[in-house]
CHARMM internal coordinates of N, CA and C (Angstrom, degrees):
IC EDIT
DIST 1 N 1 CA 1.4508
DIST 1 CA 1 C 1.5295
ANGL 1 N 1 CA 1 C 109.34
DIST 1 C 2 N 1.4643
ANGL 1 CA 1 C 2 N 106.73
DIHE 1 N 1 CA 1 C 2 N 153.57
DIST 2 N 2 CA 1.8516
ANGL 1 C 2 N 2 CA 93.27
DIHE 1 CA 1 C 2 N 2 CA -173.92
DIST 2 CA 2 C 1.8796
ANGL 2 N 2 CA 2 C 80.02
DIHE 1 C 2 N 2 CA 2 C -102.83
DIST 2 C 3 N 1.6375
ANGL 2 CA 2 C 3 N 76.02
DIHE 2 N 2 CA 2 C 3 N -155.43
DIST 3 N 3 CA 1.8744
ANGL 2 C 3 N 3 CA 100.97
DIHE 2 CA 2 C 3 N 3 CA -179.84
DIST 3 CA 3 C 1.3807
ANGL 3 N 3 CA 3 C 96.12
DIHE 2 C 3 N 3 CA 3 C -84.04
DIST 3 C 4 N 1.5454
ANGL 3 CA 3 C 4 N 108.64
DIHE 3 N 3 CA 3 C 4 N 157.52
DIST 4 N 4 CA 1.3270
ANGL 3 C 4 N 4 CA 116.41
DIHE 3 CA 3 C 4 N 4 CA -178.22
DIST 4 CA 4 C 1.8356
ANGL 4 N 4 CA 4 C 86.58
DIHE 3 C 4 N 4 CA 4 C -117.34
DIST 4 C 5 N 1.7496
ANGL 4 CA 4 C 5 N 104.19
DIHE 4 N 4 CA 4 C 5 N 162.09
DIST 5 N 5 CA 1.2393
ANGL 4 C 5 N 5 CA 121.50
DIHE 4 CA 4 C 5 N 5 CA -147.98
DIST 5 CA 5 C 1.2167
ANGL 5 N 5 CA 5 C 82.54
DIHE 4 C 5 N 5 CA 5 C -135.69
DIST 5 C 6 N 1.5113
ANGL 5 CA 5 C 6 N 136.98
DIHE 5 N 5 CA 5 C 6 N 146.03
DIST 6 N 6 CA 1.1879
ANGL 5 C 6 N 6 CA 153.94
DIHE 5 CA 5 C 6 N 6 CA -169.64
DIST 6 CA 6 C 1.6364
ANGL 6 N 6 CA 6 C 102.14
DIHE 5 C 6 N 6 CA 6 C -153.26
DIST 6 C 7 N 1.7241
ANGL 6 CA 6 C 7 N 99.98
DIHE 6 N 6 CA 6 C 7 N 127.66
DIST 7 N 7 CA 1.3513
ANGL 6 C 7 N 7 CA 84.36
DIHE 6 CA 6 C 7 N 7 CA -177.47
DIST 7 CA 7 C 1.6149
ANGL 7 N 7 CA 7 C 102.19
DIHE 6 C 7 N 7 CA 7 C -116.56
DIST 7 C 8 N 1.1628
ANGL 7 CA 7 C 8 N 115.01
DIHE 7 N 7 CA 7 C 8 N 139.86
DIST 8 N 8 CA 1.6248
ANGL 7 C 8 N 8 CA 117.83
DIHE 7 CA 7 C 8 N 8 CA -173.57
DIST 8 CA 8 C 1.7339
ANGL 8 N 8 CA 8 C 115.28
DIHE 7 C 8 N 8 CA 8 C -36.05
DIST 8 C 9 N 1.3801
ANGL 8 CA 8 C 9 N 81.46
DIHE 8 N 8 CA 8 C 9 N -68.88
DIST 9 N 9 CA 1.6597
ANGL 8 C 9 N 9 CA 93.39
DIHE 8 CA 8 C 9 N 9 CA -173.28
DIST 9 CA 9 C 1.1801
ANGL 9 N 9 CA 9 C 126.47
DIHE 8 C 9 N 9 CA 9 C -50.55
DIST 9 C 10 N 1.7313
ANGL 9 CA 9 C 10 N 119.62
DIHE 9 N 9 CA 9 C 10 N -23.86
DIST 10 N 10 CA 1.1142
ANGL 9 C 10 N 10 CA 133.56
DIHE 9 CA 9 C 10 N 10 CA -177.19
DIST 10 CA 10 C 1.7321
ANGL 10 N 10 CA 10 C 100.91
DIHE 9 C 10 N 10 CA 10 C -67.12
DIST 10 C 11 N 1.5760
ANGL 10 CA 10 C 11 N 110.97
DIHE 10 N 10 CA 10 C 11 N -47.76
DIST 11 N 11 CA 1.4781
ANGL 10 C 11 N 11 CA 110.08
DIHE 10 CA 10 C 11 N 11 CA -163.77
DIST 11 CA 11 C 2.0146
ANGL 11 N 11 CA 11 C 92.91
DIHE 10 C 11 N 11 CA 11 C -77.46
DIST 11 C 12 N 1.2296
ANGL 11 CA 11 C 12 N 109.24
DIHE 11 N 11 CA 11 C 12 N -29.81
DIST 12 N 12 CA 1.2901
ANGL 11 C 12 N 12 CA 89.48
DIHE 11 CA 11 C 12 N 12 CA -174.40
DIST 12 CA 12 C 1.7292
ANGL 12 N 12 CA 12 C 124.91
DIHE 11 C 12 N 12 CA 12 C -66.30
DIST 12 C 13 N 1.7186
ANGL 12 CA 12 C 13 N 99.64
DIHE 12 N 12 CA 12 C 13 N -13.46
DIST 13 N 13 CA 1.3379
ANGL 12 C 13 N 13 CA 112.39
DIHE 12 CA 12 C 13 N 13 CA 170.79
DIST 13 CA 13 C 1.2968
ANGL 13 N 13 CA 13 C 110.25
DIHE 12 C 13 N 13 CA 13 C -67.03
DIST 13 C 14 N 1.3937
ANGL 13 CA 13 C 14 N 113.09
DIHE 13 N 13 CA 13 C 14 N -60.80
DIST 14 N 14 CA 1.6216
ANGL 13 C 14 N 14 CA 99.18
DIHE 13 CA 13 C 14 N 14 CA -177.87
DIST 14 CA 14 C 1.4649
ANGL 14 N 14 CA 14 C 127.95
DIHE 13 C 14 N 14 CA 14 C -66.59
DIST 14 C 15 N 1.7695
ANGL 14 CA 14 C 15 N 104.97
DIHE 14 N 14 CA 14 C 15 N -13.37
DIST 15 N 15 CA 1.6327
ANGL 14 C 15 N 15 CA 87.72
DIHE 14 CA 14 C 15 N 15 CA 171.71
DIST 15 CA 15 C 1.7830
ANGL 15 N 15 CA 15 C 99.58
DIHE 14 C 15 N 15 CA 15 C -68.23
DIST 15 C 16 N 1.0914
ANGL 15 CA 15 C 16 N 121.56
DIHE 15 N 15 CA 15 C 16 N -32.34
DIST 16 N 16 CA 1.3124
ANGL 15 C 16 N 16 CA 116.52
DIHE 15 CA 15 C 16 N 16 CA -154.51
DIST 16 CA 16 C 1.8283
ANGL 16 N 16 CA 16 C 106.72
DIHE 15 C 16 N 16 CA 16 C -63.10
DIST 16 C 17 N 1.2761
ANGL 16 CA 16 C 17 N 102.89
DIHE 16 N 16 CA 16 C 17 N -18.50
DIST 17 N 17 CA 1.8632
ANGL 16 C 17 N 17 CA 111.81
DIHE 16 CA 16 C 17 N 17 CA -172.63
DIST 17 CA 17 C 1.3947
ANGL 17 N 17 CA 17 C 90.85
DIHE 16 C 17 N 17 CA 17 C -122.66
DIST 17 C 18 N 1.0443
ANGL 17 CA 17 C 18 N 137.45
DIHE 17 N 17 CA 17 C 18 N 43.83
DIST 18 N 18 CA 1.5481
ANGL 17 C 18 N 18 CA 147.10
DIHE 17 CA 17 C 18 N 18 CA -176.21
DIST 18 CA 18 C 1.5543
ANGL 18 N 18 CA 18 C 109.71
DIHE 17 C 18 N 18 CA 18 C -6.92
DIST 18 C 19 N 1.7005
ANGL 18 CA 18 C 19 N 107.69
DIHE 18 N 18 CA 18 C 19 N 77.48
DIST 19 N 19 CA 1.2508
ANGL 18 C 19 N 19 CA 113.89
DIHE 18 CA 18 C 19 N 19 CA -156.64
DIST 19 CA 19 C 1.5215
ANGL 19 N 19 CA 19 C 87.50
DIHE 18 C 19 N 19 CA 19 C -94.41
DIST 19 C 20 N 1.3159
ANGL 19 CA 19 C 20 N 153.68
DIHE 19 N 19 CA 19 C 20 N 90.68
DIST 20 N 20 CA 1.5801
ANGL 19 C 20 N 20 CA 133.11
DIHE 19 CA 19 C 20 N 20 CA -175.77
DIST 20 CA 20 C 1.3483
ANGL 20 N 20 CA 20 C 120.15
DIHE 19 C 20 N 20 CA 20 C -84.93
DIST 20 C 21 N 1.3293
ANGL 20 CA 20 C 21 N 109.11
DIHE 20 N 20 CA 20 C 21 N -1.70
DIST 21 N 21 CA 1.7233
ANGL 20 C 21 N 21 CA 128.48
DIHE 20 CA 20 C 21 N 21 CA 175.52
DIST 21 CA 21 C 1.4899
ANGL 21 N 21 CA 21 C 116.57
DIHE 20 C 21 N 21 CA 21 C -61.05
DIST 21 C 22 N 1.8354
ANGL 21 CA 21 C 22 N 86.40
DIHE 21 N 21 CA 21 C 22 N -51.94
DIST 22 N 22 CA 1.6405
ANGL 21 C 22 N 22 CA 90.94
DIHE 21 CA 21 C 22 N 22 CA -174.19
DIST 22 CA 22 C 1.2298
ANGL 22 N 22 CA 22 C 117.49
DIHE 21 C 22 N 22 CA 22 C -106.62
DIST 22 C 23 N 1.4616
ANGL 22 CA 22 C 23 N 104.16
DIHE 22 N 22 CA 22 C 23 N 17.74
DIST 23 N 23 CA 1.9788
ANGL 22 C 23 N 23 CA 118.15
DIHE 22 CA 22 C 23 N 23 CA 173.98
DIST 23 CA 23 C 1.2603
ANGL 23 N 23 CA 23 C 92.95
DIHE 22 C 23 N 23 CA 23 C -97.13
DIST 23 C 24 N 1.1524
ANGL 23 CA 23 C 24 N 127.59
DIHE 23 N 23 CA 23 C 24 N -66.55
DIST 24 N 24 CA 1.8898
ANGL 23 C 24 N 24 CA 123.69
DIHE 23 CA 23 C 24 N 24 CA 175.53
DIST 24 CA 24 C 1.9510
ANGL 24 N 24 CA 24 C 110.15
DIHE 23 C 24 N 24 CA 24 C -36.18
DIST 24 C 25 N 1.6637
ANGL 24 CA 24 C 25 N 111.76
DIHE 24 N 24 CA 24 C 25 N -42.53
DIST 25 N 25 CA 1.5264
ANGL 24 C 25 N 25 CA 93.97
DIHE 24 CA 24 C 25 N 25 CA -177.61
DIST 25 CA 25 C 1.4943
ANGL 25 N 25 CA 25 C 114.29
DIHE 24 C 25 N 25 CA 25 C -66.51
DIST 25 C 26 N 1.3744
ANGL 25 CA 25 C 26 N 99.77
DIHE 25 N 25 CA 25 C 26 N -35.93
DIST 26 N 26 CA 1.5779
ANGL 25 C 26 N 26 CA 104.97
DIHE 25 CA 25 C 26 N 26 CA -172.76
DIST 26 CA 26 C 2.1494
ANGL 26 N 26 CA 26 C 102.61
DIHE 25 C 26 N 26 CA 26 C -52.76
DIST 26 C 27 N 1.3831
ANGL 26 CA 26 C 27 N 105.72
DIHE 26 N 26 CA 26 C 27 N -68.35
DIST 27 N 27 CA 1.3520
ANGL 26 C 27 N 27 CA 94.60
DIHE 26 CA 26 C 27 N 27 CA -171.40
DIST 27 CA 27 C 1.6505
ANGL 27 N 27 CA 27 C 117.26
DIHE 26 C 27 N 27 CA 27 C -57.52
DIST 27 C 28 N 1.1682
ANGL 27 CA 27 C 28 N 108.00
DIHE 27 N 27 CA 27 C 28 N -22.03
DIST 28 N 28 CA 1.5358
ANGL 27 C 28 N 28 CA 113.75
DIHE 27 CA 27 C 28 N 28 CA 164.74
DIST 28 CA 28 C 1.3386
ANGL 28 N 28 CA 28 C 119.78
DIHE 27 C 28 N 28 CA 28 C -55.15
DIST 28 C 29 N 1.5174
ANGL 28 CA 28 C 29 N 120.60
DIHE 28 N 28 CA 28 C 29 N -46.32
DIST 29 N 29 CA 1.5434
ANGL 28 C 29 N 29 CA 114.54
DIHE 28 CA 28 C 29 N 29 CA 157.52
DIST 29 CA 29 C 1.1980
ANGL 29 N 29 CA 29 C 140.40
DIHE 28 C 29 N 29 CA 29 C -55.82
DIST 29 C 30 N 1.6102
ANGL 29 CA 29 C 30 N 92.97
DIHE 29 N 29 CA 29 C 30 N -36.37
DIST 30 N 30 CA 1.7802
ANGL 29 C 30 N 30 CA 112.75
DIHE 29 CA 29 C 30 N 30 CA -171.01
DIST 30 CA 30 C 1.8195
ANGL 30 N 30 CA 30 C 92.66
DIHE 29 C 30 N 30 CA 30 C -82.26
DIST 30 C 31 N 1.3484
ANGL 30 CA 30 C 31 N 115.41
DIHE 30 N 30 CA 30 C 31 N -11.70
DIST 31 N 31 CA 2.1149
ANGL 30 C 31 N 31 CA 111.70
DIHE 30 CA 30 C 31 N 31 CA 177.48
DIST 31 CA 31 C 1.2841
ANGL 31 N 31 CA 31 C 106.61
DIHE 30 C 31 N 31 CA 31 C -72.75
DIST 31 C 32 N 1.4172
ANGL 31 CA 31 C 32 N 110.21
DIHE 31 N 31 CA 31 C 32 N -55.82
DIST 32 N 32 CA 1.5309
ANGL 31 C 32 N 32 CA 134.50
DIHE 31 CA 31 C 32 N 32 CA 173.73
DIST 32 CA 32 C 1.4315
ANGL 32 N 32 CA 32 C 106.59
DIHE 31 C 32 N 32 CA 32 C -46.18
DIST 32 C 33 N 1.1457
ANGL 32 CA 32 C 33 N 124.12
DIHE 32 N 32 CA 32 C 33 N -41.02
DIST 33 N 33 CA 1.6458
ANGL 32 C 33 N 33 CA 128.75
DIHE 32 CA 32 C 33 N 33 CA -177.67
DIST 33 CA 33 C 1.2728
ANGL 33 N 33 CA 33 C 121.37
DIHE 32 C 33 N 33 CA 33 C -67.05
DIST 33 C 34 N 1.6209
ANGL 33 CA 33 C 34 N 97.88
DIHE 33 N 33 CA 33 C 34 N -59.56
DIST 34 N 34 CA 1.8871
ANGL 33 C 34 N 34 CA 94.31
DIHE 33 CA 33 C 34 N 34 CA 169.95
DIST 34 CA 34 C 1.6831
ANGL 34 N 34 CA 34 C 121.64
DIHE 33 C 34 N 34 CA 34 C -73.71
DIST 34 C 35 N 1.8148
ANGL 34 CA 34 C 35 N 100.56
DIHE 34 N 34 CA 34 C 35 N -20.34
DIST 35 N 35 CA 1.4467
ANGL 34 C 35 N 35 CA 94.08
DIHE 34 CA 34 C 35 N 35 CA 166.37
DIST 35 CA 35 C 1.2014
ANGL 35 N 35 CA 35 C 122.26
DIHE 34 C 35 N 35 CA 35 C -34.78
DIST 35 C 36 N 1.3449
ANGL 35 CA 35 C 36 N 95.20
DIHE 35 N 35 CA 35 C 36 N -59.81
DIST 36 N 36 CA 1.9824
ANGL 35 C 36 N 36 CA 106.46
DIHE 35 CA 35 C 36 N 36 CA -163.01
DIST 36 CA 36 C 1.4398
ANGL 36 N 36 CA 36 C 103.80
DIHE 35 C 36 N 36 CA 36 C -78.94
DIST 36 C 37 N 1.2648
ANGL 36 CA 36 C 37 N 111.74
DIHE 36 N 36 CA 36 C 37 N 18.64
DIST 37 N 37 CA 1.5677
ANGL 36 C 37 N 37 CA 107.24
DIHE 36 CA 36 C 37 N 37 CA 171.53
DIST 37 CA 37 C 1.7589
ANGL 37 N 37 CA 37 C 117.22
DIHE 36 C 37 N 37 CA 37 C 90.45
DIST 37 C 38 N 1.0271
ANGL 37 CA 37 C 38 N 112.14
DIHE 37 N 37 CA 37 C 38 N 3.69
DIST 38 N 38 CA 1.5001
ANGL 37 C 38 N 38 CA 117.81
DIHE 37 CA 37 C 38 N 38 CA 162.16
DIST 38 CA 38 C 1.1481
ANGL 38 N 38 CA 38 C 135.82
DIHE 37 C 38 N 38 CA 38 C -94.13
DIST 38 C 39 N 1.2052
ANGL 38 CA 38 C 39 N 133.87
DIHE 38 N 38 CA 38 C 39 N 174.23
DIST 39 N 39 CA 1.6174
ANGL 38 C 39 N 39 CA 121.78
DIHE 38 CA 38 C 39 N 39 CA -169.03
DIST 39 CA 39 C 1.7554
ANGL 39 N 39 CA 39 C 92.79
DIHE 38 C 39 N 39 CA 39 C -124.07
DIST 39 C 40 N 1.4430
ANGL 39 CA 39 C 40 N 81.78
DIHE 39 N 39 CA 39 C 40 N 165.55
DIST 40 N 40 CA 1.4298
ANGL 39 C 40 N 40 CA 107.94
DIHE 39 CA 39 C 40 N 40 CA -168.63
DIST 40 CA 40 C 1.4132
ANGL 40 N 40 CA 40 C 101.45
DIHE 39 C 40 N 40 CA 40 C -112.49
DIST 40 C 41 N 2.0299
ANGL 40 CA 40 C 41 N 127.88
DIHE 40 N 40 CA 40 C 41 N 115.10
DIST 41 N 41 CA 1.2491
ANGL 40 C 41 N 41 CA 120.04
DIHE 40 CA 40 C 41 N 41 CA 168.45
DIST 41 CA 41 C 1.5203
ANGL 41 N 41 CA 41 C 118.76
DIHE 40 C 41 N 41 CA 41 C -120.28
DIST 41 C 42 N 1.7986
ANGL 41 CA 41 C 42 N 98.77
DIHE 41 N 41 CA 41 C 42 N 144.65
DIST 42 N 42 CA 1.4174
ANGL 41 C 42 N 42 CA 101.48
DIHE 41 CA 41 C 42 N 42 CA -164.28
DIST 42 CA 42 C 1.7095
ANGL 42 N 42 CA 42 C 107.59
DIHE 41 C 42 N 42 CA 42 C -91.01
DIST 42 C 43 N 1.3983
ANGL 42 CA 42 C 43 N 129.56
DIHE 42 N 42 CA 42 C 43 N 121.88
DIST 43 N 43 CA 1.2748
ANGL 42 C 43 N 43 CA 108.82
DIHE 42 CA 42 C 43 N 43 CA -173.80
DIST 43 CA 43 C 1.5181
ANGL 43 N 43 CA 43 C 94.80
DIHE 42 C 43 N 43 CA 43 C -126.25
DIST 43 C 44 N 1.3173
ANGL 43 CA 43 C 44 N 117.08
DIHE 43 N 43 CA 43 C 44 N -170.66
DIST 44 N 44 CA 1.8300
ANGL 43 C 44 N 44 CA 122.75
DIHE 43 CA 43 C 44 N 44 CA -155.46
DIST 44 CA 44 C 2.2068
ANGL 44 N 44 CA 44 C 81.68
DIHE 43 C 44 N 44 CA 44 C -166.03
DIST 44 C 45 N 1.2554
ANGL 44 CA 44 C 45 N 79.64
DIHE 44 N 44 CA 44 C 45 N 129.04
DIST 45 N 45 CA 1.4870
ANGL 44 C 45 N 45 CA 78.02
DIHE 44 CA 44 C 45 N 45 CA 173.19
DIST 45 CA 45 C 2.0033
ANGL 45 N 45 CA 45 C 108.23
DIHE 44 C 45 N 45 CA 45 C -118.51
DIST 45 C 46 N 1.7774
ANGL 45 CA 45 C 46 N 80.58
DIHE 45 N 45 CA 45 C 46 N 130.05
DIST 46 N 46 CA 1.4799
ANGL 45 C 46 N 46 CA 110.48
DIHE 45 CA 45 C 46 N 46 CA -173.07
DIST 46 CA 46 C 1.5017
ANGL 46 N 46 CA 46 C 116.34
DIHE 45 C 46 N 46 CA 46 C -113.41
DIST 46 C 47 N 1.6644
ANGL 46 CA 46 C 47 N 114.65
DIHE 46 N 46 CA 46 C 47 N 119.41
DIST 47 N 47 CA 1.4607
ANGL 46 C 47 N 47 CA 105.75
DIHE 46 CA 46 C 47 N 47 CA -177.18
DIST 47 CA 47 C 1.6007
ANGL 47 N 47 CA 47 C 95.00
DIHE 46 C 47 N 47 CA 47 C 89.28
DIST 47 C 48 N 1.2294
ANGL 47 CA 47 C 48 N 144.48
DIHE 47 N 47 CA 47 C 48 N -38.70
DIST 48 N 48 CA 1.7197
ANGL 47 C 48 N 48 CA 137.01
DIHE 47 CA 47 C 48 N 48 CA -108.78
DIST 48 CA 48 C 0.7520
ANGL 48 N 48 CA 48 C 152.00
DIHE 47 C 48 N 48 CA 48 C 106.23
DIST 48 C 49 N 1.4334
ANGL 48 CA 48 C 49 N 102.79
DIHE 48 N 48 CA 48 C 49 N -45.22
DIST 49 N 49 CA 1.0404
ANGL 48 C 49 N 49 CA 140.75
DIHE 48 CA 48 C 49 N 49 CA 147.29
DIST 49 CA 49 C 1.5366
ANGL 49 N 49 CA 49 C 149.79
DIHE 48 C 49 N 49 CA 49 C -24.79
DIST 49 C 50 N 1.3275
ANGL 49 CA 49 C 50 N 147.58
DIHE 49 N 49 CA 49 C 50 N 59.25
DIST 50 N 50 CA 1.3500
ANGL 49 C 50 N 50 CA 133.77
DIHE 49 CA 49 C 50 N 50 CA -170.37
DIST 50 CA 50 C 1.7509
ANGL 50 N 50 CA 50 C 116.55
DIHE 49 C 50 N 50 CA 50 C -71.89
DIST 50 C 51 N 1.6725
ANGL 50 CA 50 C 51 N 85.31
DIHE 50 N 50 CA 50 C 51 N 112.68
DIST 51 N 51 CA 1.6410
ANGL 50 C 51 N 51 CA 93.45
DIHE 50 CA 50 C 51 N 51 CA 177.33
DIST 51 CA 51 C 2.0173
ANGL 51 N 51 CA 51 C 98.43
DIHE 50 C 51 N 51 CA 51 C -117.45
DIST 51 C 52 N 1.8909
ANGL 51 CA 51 C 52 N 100.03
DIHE 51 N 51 CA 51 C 52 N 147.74
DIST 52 N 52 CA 0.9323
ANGL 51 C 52 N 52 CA 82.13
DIHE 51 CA 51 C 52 N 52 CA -154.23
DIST 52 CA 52 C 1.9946
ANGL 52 N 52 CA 52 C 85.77
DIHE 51 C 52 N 52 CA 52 C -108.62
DIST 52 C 53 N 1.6770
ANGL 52 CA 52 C 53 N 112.76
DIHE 52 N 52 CA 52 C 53 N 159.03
DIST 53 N 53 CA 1.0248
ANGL 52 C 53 N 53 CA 110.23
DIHE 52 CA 52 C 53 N 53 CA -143.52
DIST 53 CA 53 C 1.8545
ANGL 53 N 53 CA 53 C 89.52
DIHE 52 C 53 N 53 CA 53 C -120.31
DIST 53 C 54 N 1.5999
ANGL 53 CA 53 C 54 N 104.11
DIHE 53 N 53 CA 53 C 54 N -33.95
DIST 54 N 54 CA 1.7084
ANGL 53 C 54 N 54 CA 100.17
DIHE 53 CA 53 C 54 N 54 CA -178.19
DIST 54 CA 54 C 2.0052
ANGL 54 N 54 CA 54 C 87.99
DIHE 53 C 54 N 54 CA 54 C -146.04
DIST 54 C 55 N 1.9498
ANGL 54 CA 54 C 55 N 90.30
DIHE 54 N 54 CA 54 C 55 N 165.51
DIST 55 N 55 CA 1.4103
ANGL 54 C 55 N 55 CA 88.45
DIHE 54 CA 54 C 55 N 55 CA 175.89
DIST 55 CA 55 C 1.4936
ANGL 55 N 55 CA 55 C 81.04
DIHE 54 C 55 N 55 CA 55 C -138.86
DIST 55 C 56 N 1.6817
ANGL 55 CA 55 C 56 N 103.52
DIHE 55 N 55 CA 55 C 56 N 164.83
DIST 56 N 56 CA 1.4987
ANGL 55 C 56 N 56 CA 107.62
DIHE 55 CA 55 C 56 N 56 CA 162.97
DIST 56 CA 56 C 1.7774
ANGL 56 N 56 CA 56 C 115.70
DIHE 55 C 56 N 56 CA 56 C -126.46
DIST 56 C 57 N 1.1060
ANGL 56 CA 56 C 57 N 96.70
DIHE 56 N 56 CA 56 C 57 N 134.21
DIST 57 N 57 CA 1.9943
ANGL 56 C 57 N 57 CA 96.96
DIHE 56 CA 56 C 57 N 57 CA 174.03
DIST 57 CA 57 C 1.2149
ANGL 57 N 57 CA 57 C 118.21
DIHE 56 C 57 N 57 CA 57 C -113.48
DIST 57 C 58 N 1.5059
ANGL 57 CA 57 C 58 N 130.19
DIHE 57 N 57 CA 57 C 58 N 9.44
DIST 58 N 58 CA 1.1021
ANGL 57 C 58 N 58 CA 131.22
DIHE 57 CA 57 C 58 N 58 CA 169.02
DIST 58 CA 58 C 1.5146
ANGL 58 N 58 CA 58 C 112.66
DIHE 57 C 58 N 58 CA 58 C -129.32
DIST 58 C 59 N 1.1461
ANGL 58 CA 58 C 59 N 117.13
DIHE 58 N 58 CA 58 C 59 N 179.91
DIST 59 N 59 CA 1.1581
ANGL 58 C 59 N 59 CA 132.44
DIHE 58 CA 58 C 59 N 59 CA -169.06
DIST 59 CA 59 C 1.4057
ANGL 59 N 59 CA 59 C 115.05
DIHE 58 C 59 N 59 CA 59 C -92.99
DIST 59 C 60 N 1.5996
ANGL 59 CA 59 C 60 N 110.69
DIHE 59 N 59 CA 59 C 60 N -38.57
DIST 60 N 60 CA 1.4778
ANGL 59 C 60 N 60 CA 121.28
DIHE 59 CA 59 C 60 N 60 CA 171.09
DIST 60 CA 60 C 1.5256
ANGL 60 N 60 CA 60 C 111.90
DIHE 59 C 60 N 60 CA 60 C -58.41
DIST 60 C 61 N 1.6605
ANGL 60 CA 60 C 61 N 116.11
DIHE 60 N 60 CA 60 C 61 N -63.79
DIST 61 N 61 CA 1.3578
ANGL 60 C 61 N 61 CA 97.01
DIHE 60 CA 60 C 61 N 61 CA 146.91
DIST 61 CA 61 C 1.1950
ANGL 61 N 61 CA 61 C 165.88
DIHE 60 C 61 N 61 CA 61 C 12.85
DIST 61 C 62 N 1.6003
ANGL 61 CA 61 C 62 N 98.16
DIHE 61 N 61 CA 61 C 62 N -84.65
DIST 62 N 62 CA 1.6320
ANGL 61 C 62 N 62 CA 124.45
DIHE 61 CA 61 C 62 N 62 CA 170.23
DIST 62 CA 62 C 1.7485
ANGL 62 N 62 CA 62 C 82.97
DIHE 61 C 62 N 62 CA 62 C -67.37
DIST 62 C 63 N 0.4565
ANGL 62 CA 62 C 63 N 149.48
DIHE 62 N 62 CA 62 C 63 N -45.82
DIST 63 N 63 CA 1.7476
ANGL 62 C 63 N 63 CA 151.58
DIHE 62 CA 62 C 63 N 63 CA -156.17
DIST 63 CA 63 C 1.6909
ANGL 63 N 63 CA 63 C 105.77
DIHE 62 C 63 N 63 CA 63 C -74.07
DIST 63 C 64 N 1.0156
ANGL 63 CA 63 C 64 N 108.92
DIHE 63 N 63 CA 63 C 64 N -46.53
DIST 64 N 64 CA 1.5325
ANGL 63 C 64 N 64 CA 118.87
DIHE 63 CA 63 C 64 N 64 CA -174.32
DIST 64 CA 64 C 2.0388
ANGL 64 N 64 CA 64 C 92.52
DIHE 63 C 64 N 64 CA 64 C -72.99
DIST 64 C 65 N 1.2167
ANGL 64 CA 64 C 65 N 119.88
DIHE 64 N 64 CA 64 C 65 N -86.37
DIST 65 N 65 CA 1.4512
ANGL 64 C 65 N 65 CA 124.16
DIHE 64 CA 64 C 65 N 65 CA -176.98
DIST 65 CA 65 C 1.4126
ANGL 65 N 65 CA 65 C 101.00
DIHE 64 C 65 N 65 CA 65 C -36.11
DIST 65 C 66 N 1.3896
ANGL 65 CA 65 C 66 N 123.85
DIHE 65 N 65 CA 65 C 66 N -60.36
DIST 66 N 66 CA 1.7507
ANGL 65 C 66 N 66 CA 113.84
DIHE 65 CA 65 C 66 N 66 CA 171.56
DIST 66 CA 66 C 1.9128
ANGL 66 N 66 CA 66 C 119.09
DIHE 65 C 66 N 66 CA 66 C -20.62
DIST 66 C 67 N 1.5152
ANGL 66 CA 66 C 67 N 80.32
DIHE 66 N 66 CA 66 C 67 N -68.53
DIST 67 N 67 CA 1.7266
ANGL 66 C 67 N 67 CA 88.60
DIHE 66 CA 66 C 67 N 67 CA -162.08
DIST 67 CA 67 C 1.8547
ANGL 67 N 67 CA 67 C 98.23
DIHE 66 C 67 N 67 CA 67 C -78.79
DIST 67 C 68 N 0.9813
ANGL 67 CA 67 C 68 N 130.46
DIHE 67 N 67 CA 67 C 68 N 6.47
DIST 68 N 68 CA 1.6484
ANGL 67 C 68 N 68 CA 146.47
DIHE 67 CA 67 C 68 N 68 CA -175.36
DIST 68 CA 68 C 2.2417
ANGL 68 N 68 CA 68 C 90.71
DIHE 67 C 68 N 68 CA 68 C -88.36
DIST 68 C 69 N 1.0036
ANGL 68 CA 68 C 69 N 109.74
DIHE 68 N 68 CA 68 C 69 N -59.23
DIST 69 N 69 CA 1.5578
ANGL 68 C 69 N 69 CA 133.41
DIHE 68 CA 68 C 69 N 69 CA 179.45
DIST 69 CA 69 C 1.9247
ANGL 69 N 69 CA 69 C 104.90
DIHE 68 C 69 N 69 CA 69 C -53.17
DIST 69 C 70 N 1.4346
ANGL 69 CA 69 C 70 N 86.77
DIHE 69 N 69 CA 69 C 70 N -65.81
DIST 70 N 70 CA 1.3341
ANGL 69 C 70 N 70 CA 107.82
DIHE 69 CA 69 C 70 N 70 CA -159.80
DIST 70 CA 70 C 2.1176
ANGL 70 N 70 CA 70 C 91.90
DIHE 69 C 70 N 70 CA 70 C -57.10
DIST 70 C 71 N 1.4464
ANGL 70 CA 70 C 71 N 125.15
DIHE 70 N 70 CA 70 C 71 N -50.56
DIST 71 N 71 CA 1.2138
ANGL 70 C 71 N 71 CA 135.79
DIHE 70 CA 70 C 71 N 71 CA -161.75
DIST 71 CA 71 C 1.8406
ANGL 71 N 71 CA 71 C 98.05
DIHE 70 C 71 N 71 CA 71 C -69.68
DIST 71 C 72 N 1.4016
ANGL 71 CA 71 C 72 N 112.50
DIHE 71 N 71 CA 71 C 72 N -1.51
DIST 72 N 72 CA 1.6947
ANGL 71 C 72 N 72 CA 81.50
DIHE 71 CA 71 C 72 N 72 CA 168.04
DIST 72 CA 72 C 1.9652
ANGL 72 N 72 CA 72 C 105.60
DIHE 71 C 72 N 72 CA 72 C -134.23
DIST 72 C 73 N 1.4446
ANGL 72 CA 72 C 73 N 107.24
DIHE 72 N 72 CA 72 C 73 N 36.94
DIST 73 N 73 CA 1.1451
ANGL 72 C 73 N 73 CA 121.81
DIHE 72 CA 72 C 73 N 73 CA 121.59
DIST 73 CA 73 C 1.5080
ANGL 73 N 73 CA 73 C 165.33
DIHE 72 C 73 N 73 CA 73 C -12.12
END
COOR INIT
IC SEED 1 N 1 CA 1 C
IC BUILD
């Protein structure tokens, strides 16, 4: 499995239409990702550009930015 890629703006869209369907698949991929030993990177695209700004390799992590997402809901 590679790294999974998360793109900011995307999650900031669905908080904005409080989609929680497709915010739960996303961290469900990005669980599955570091499960198998890969990391999870957060990028924001600038210019066009995707530059990436944070990564996560654990689960506690992914756990902290989750419930960080989930709290402006």
């Amino acid at each position: 499995m590679q790294e999974y890629i998360i793109d900011v703006s995307k999650i900031e869209e669905l908080q904005t239409i409080s989609n929680i369907n497709e915010l739960d698949n996303i961290f469900e991929r990005a669980k599955s990702t570091i499960v198998n030993g890969e990391k999870v990177q957060l990028v924001r695209k600038l210019q066009g550009q995707p530059q990436k700004f944070d990564e996560f390799s654990t689960l506690e992590e992914l756990a902290d930015y989750k419930k960080t997402v989930y709290k402006y809901l």
